[in-house]
C-alpha positions as CSV (number, residue, x, y, z in Angstrom):
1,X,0.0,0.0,0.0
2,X,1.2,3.3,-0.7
3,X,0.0,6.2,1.4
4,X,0.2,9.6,1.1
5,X,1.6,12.1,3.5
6,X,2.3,16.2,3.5
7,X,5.1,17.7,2.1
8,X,6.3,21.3,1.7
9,X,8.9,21.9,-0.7
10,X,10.2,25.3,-1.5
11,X,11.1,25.8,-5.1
12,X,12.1,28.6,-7.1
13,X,11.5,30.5,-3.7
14,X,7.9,29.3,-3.4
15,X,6.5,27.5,-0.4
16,X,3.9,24.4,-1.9
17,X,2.1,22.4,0.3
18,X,1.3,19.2,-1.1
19,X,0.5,15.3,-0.5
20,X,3.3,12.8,-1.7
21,X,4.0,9.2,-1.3
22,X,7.2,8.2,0.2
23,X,8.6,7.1,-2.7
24,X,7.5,9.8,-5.5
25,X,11.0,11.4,-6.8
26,X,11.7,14.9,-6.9
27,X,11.7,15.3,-10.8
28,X,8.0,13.4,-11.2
29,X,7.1,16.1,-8.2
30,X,8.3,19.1,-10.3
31,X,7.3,18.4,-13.8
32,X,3.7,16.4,-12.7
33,X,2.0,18.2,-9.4
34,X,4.1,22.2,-10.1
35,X,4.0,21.9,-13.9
36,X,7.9,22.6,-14.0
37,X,9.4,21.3,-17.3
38,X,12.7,22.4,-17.1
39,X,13.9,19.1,-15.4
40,X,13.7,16.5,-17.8
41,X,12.8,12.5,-18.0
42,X,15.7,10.9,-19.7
43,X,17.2,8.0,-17.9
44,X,15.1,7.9,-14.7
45,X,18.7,6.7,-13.1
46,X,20.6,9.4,-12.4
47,X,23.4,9.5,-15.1
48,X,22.5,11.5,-17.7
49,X,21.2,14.9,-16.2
50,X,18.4,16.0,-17.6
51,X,16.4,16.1,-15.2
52,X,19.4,18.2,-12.6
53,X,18.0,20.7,-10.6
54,X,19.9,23.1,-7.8
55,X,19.1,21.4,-3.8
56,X,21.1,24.4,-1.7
57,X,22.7,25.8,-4.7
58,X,24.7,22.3,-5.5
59,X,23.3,19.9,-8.7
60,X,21.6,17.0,-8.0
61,X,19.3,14.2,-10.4
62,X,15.9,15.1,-9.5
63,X,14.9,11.5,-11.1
64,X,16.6,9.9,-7.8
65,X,16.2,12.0,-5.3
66,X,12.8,11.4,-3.0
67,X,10.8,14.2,-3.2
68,X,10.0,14.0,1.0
69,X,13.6,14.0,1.7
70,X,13.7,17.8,0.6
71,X,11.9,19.7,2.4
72,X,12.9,22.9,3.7
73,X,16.1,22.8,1.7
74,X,16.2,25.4,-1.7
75,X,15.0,23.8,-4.9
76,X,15.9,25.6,-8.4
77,X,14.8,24.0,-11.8
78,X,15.8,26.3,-14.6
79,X,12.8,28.2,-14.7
80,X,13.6,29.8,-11.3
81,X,17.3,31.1,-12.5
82,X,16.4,33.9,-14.3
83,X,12.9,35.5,-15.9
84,X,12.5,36.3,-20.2
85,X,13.4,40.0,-19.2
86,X,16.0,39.2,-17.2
87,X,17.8,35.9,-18.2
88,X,20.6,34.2,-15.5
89,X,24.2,34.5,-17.3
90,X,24.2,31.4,-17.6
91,X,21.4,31.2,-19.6
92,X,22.4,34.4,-21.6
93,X,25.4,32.1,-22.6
94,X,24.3,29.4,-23.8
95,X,21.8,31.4,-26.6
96,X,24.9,33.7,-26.9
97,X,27.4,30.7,-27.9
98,X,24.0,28.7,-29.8
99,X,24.9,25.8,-27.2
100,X,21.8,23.9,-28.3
101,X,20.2,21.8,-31.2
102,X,17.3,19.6,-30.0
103,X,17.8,20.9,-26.3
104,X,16.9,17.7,-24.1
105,X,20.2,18.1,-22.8
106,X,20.2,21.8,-22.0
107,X,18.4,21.9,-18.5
108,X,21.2,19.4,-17.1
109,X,23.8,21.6,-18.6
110,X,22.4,24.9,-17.4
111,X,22.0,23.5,-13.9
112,X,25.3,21.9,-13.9
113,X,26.9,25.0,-15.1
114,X,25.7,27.0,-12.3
115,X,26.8,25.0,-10.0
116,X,30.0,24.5,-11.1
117,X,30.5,28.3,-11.5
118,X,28.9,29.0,-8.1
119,X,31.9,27.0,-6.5
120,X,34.6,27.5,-9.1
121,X,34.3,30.7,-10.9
122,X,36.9,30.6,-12.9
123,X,37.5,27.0,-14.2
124,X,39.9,25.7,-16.7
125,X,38.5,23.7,-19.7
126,X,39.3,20.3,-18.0
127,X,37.4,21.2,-15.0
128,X,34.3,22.5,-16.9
129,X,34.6,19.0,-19.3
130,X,35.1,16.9,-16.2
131,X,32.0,19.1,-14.2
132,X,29.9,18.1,-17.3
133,X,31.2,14.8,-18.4
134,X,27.8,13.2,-16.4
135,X,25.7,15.7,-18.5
136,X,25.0,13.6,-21.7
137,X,24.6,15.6,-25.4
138,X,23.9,13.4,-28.3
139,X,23.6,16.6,-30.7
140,X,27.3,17.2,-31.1
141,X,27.6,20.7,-29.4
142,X,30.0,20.1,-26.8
143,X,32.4,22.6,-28.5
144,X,29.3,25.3,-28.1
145,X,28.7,24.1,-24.9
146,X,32.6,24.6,-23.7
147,X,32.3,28.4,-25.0
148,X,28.9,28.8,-23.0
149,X,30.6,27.9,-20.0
150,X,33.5,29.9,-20.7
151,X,31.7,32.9,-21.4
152,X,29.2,32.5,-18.3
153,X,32.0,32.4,-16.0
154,X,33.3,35.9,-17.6
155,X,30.0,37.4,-17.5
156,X,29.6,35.7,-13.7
157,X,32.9,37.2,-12.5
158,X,32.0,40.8,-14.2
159,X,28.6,40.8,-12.4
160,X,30.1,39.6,-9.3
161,X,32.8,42.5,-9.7
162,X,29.8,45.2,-9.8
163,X,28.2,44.0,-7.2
164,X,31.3,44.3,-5.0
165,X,31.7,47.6,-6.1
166,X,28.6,48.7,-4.8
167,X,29.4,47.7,-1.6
């Protein structure tokens, strides 16, 4: 028997109350009960990342992770990173450097991205390729993808820069 208990999850900075099973997963929580479609359904595993969200600012496979075992931590799906008048850099990038053909990959990437620049903002090209080498692209723009990355950490470091000097 599977029963139903409450759950709060905050995502994209929003409080929802809702009724889960035990065993629902994060990503079937998102995309089915808060109509998020960032996170994708690819392997239902955890290895390819489609379906990576931010938990605490850090990427995790929303696919594996049980949506009860979140709650009261930070959940971002791409859709909370930025808004179409005011798009995250990250996000910015990737249109800038065309870092996308059929875009199933592209939520995993974004996410990853952030979270890889949020904890190393200025990586090397092995440390970006290793961050992403769980992130699985079938379309053939990993060269695109590189540049996106690249040029998110410049535009990252700049904003970052202005906001110091406001201090």
């Amino acid at each position: 028997m599977n029963t139903s208990s409450p759950c709060t999850l905050r995502v994209n900075a929003q409080q929802h109350e809702l009724q889960l099973s035990a065993d629902v997963s994060l990503m079937h929580v998102l995309r089915n009960d808060l109509a998020l479609n960032g996170p994708k359904y690819g392997c239902g595993l955890g290895q390819c990342g489609a379906c990576t969200v931010l938990i605490d600012g850090v990427a995790a496979r929303s696919c594996v992770v049980p949506a009860q075992g979140v709650q009261g931590r930070a959940i971002t799906t791409l859709e909370g990173l930025g808004s179409r008048g005011q798009l995250h850099p990250v996000q910015q990038s990737f249109i800038d450097e065309q870092a996308a053909q059929c875009g199933y990959c592209l939520n995993g990437m974004i996410m990853m991205t952030v979270s890889l620049l949020t904890h190393t903002p200025d990586p090397t090209e092995a440390e970006i390729r290793s961050a992403l080498s769980g992130n699985f692209c079938r379309c053939g723009t990993h060269i695109e993808i590189i540049r996106a990355v690249q040029r998110a950490a410049v535009l990252m470091h700049t904003s970052h820069g202005l906001d110091h000097g406001k201090s």
